[in-house]
C-alpha positions in Angstrom: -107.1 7.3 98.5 -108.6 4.9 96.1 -109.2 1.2 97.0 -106.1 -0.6 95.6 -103.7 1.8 97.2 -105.5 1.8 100.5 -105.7 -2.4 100.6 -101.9 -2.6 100.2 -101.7 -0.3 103.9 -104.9 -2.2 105.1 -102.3 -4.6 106.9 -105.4 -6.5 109.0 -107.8 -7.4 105.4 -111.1 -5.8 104.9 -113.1 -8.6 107.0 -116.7 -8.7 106.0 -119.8 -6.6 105.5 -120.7 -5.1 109.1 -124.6 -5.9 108.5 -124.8 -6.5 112.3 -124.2 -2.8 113.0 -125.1 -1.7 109.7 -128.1 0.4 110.7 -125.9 2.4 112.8 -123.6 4.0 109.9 -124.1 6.0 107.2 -122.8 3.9 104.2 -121.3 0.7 104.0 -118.6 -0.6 106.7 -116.5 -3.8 107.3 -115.6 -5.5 110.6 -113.0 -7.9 111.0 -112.1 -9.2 114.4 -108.4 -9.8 115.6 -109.6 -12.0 118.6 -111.9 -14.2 120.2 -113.3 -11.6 123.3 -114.3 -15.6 125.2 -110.4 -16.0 125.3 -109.4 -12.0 126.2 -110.7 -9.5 128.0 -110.0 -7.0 125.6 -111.6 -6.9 122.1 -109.5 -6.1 119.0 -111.5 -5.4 115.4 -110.4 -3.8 112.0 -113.2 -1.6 111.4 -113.4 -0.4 108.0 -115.2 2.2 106.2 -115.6 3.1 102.4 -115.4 6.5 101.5 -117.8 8.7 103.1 -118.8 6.0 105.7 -119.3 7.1 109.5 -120.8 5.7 112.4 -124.0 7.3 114.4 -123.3 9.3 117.0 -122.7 7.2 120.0 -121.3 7.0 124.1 -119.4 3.8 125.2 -120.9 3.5 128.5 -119.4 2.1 132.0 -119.6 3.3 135.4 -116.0 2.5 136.1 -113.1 1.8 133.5 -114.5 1.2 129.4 -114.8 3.4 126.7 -112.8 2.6 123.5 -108.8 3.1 121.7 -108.9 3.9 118.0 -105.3 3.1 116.4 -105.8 4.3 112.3 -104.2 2.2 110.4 -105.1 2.9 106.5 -106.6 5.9 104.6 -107.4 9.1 106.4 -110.6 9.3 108.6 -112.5 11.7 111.1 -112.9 11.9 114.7 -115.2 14.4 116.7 -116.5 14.5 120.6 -120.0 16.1 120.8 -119.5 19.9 121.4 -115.7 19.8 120.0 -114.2 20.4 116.6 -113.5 17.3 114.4 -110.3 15.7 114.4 -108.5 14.0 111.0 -107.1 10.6 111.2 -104.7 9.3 109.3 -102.3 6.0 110.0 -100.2 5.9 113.0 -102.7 8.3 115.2 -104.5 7.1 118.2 -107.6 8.2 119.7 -108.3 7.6 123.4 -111.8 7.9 124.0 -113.2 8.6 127.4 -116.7 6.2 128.7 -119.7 8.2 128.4 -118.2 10.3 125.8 -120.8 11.1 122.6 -119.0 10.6 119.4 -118.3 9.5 116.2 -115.6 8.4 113.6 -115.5 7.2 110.0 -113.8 7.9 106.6 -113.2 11.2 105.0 -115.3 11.7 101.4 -112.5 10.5 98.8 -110.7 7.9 101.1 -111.2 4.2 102.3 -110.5 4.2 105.9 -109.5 1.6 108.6 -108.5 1.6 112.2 -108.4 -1.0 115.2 -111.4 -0.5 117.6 -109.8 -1.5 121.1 -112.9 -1.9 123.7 -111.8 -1.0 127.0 -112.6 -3.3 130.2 -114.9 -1.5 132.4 -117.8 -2.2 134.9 -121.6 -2.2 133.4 -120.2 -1.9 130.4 -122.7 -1.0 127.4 -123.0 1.3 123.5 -125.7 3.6 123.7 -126.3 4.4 119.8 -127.5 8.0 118.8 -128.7 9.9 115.8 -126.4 9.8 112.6 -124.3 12.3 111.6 -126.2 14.4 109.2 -125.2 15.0 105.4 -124.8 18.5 106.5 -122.4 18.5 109.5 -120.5 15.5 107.5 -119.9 18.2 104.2 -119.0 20.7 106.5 -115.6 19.4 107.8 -113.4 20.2 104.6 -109.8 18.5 104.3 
């Protein structure tokens, strides 16, 4: 999916350059939040990834409750649990993922790629980042 066709589904806007976060993805990613997390306790954000982007592996941490709700929203995307196979994304799918599940998501090669990160209320809540994705487990997912 090229960029003009995927910001016409991008419903939410692209939001700006993730350069908090940025040394935790592979490529370049955009966050924009939905709402102020002082006035809810649930976090909403349109994370956004050009093509080819993913996150490092990572595990939403909590020792009761947390972990995180993908909802896709625009372009088509990947999903994958440490020691399962990848999962493809594409809009109206939603992941539910576990705390203390290792993971990672992002776009697939030739599309743009957006969904709504959901964080979960839990109890000692935290993101424990992990190693990136490599080049080489990335290229071997196919369509």
């Amino acid at each position: 999916m090229n960029k003009e066709q995927f910001e016409k589904e991008n419903i939410f806007g692209l939001g700006t350059t993730n350069s908090a976060f940025a040394k935790y993805f592979i490529g370049e990613s955009y966050l924009n939040p939905l709402n102020n997390p002082k006035e809810c306790p649930v976090f909403l954000a349109n994370v956004t990834f050009e093509p080819g982007c993913r996150n490092n592996w990572h595990i939403h941490k909590a020792s009761k409750g947390g972990g995180q709700i993908l909802i896709c929203i625009a372009g088509e995307g990947w999903y994958q649990e440490e020691n399962c196979p990848p999962q493809s994304l594409k809009p109206g799918d939603v992941v539910t993922i576990p705390a203390n599940v290792k993971h990672w998501h992002g776009a697939k090669e030739d599309s743009w790629f957006s969904h709504i990160a959901v964080e979960v209320p839990g109890e000692d809540t935290s993101n424990e980042w992990c190693e990136p994705v490599s080049d080489e487990e990335y290229d071997k997912l196919g369509d």
